[in-house]
C-alpha positions, 0 to 999 in steps of 0.5 A: 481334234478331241476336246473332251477330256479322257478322249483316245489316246489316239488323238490330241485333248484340248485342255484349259487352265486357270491363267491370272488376269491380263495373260494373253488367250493363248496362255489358257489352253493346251492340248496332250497326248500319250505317246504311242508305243513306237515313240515309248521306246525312243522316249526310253532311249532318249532317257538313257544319256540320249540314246537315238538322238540325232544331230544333223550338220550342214554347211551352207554357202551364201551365194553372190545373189544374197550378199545385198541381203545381209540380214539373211543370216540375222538372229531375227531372220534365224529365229523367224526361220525356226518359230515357222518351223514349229508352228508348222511342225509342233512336236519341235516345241512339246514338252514331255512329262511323266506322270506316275501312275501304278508301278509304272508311268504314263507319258505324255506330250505336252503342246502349249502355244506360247512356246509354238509361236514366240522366239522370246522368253520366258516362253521359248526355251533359253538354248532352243536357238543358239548361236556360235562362232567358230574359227574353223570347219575342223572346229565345228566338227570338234563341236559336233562330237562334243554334242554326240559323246558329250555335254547333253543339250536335250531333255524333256523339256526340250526335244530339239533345238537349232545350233547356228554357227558363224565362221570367223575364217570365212564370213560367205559360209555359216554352218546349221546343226539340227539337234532332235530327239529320235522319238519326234524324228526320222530319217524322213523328218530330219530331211524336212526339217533341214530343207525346209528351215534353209528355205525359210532362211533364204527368203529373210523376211524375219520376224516382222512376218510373224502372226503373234496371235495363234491360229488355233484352227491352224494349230490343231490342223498340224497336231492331227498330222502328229499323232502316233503312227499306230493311231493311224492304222486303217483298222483303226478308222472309227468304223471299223470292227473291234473285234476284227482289229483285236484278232488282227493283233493277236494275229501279229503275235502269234505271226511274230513269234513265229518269227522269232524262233528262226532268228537264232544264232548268228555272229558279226565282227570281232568285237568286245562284248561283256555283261556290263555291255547293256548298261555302258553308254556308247562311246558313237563313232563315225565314218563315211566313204563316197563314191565318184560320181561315175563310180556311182552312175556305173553302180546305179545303172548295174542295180538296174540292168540286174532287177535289183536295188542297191538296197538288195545288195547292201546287206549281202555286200555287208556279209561279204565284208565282214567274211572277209575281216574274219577270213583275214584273221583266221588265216593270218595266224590261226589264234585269232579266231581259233578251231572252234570258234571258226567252226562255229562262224562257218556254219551260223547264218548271218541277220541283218535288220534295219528302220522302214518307212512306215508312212506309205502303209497308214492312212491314205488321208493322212499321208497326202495331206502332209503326213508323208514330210511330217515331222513326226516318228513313223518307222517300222523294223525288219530283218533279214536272214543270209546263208553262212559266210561266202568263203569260196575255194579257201575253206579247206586251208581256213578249216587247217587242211593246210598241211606243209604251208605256214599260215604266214603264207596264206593269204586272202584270196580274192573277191571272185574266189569266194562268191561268184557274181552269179551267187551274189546276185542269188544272195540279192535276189534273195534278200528282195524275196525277203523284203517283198514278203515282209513288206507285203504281208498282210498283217506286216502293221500287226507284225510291228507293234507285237514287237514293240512292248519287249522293246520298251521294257528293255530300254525302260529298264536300262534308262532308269537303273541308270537314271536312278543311279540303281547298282547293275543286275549282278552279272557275274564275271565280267569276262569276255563273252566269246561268239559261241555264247554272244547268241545266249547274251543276245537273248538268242541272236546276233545281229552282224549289222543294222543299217539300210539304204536311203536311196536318192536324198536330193528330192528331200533336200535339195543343193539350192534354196529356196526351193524354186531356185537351180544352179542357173537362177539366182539362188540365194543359200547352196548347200555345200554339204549335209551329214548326219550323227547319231548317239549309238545304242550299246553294241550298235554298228550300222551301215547306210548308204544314200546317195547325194548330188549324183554320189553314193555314200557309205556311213558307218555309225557304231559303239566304238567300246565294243568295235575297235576303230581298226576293225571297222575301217577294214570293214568298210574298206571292205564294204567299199571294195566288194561294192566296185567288185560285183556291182562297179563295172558294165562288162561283169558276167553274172550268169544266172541268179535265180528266178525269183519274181521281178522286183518289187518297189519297197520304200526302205528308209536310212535310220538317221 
């Protein structure tokens, strides 16, 4: 911790102020700092009507052990549960100023203690806890997608807060939504910040428990785990060569424009795609589909038999889905999708990207000591490349060599007659190639904040013309950008889909509470369900899969003005479908998929 004022903006700076007579000592101090660039971009988001916010939703179920506890579920035992979590997590209770500066503004988070250790006004946040009663799931729900499409309950001056809401029609069961702004949470976060709130639920022991005088060595214990993740890269210790790091950052320019030049091209599903697309909030749509649970263990167990991770074969099931959407359209009139929009679609690869964990890379102290939960922002981006849609035996009638056969006759052949299991497992093993090359690369953290600046003027950008109220960027005709020219409106590529695979979440967050509780021990709260919305990006459509209490789950999040609802329930019907198809049975033949090394083990996280 830096007490001297100007310090880093790597660290936080201990700042004092004068306070009236007869204030408390802990309202005479606060600490700041920057945020750093990958937090920028998400604050920039966040401005843009909330933009990557996200709200996490759980069902929880007292159990017959807890029913003599009836203060469980108390505003006091709620309110105790969440100052905790502040304390232990204090971006929760930050505030964020903008301070205008030349042309531009610095931004900064601003920790007060007063707002870390209290539950009460004028201190704490009037709609930081808020407590509800509904009469029905389906009325939650109902809350839930006003909270993503609606009324905004976030601001600068309030980056998350706690929904707790009572079921009339049910009094054993109570629903938690976690509420947070993306640049102070990722996937690994929110998970912490739901297990462990519902561990502190669970042991009620209120606000009597409380410590009402700061612990300021505390305090400044768990800001050195909130700092941004660029602060913590290893060419950043102290001792470390300044020119060396600089060389580094150049290095991961060059290296990224490199880069940037072959990801050119591209396509993804029918969608509605205008100039005025950029500066239109989304309207955030969702959909999931779970596999069985032996469904899932027969998945999983093939992954393993192949040297693959479903992670490798997301992407390539994504392709697969969305040919077979476009194949569909294509054959069923050949109007859909015309000549040349088709010949354009057969020869164009395919790149998909997505959020990484970024915290195994930083600093090794760091991360053992509790960074690896924090409750803080620390992702990275990567992408991947695909060959041209996998069309199989049926490209001949799909390019028109369909002489003497109506088109209404033709239908979409099947799954093994567009991609054998041997080139499907070919495809994943080339994705895995491509993730150990990313993830491995030695200048992979260099490789991530070159690519930061453009982002965050690009959000920047949008997030105060709407702010501000400016008139959008002419743009011309507001007609229809057809594929052949969605590249060019891209800025040179289209990306089929976001999306990644979080892997097994139940050693995040666990079904029992508290903690030390199983199904056989008494346990005091059960998670009965948990799910995640997000308020898309304009254009966004994004697929992750995790896997929770043994079964594997899809999760569509996207913009629903540019991909009609039908088209994305094809999709992941489709998604779903190849899936048991390559992966959903013992007995598959695969043949030979190509000698690429063994797998590598490369922590890729979901975005939520």
């Amino acid at each position: 911790m830096d007490h001297t004022p100007g310090s880093s903006k790597s660290t936080w700076t201990l700042c004092t102020l004068k306070s009236n007579f007869g204030d408390p000592p802990h309202s005479r101090y606060y600490y700041e700092r920057l945020l750093g660039p990958n937090e920028l971009g998400f604050y920039w988001d966040s401005a843009y009507r909330g933009t990557a916010d996200t709200l996490q939703h759980a069902i929880i179920e007292e159990t017959f052990q807890s029913q003599p506890q009836t203060h469980l579920n108390s505003r006091e035992n709620v309110w105790a549960a969440w100052v905790t979590l502040k304390t232990r997590y204090p971006l929760l209770g930050a505030i964020i100023e903008e301070r205008p500066i030349k042309h531009a503004e610095d931004v900064y988070f601003v920790v007060d203690p007063a707002r870390l250790y209290t539950a009460e006004s004028p201190h704490a946040h009037p709609r930081e806890v808020m407590f509800l009663s509904c009469d029905s799931e389906e009325e939650v729900e109902s809350l839930a997608e006003g909270i993503i499409n609606g009324f905004g309950l976030l601001s600068n001056s309030l980056p998350a807060c706690l929904l707790f809401i009572r079921r009339t029609d049910c009094p054993s069961t109570f629903h938690v939504m976690i509420h947070a702004a993306h640049l102070i949470t990722d996937g690994i976060a929110n998970s912490t910040l739901l297990s462990e709130f519902l561990d502190l639920l669970s042991r009620g022991s209120g606000l009597d428990s409380l410590v009402n005088v700061p612990d300021k060595e505390a305090l400044e214990g768990r800001l050195k785990l909130s700092v941004s993740s660029e602060a913590l890269y290893p060419d950043e210790a102290p001792n470390y060569s300044k020119a060396k790091r600089r060389w580094h950052r150049i290095l991961g320019k060059v290296l990224l424009e490199l880069r940037s030049a072959k990801l050119s091209g591209g396509h993804t599903l029918p969608c509605i795609l205008r100039p005025s697309t950029t500066y239109t909030p989304a309207q955030s749509s969702y959909i999931t589909y779970s596999f069985t649970l032996s469904e899932t263990a027969t998945i999983l167990r093939r992954c393993k038999q192949l040297g693959i991770t479903f992670g490798n074969a997301h992407p390539v099931l994504g392709q697969v889905a969305v040919t077979r959407v476009l194949l569909r359209r294509r054959l069923r009139t050949f109007e859909d999708i015309d000549d040349d929009e088709w010949a354009y679609r057969r020869r164009e690869p395919m790149m998909t990207g997505g959020p990484a964990n970024l915290r195994p890379y930083l600093d090794q102290s760091w991360y053992t000591k509790g960074g690896a939960g924090n409750v803080c922002l620390s992702i990275s981006y990567f992408f991947f490349t695909l060959p041209f849609m996998p069309i199989g035996e049926v490209g001949e009638l799909a390019d028109g060599n369909n002489e003497g056969i109506s088109s209404g006759d033709i239908e979409i052949p099947p799954l093994e007659k567009m991609l054998s299991r041997a080139r499907f497992l070919l495809r994943c093993n080339n994705i895995r190639s491509q993730a150990s090359e990313i993830f491995h690369h030695p200048r992979f953290l260099d490789l991530h904040i070159a690519r930061i600046p453009m982002r965050v003027e690009r959000c920047r950008h949008a997030a105060l013309v709407l702010r501000n109220d400016i008139a959008r960027p002419e743009v011309g005709s507001d007609a229809l950008i057809p594929p052949l020219e969605q590249p060019e409106a891209g800025g040179g590529a289209v990306i089929a889909h976001g999306g990644s695979s979080f892997g097994n979440s139940d050693h995040l967050v666990p079904p029992y509470y508290p903690h030390s509780a199983t199904s056989e021990s008494a346990p005091i709260l059960h998670l009965l369900k948990a799910t995640t919305r997000l308020r898309c990006r304009p254009t966004e459509l994004y697929l992750g899969a995790a896997t929770a209490r043994g079964r594997l789950s899809l999760n569509v999040f996207w913009d629903e003005n540019v991909y009609k609802r039908e088209v994305v329930e094809e999709w992941l019907d489709e998604v779903r479908g190849a899936t048991k198809w390559f992966l959903g049975t013992d007995e598959a033949e695969f043949g030979k998929g190509g000698g690429v090394a063994p797998p590598v083990q490369v922590v890729v996280m979901a975005k939520l």
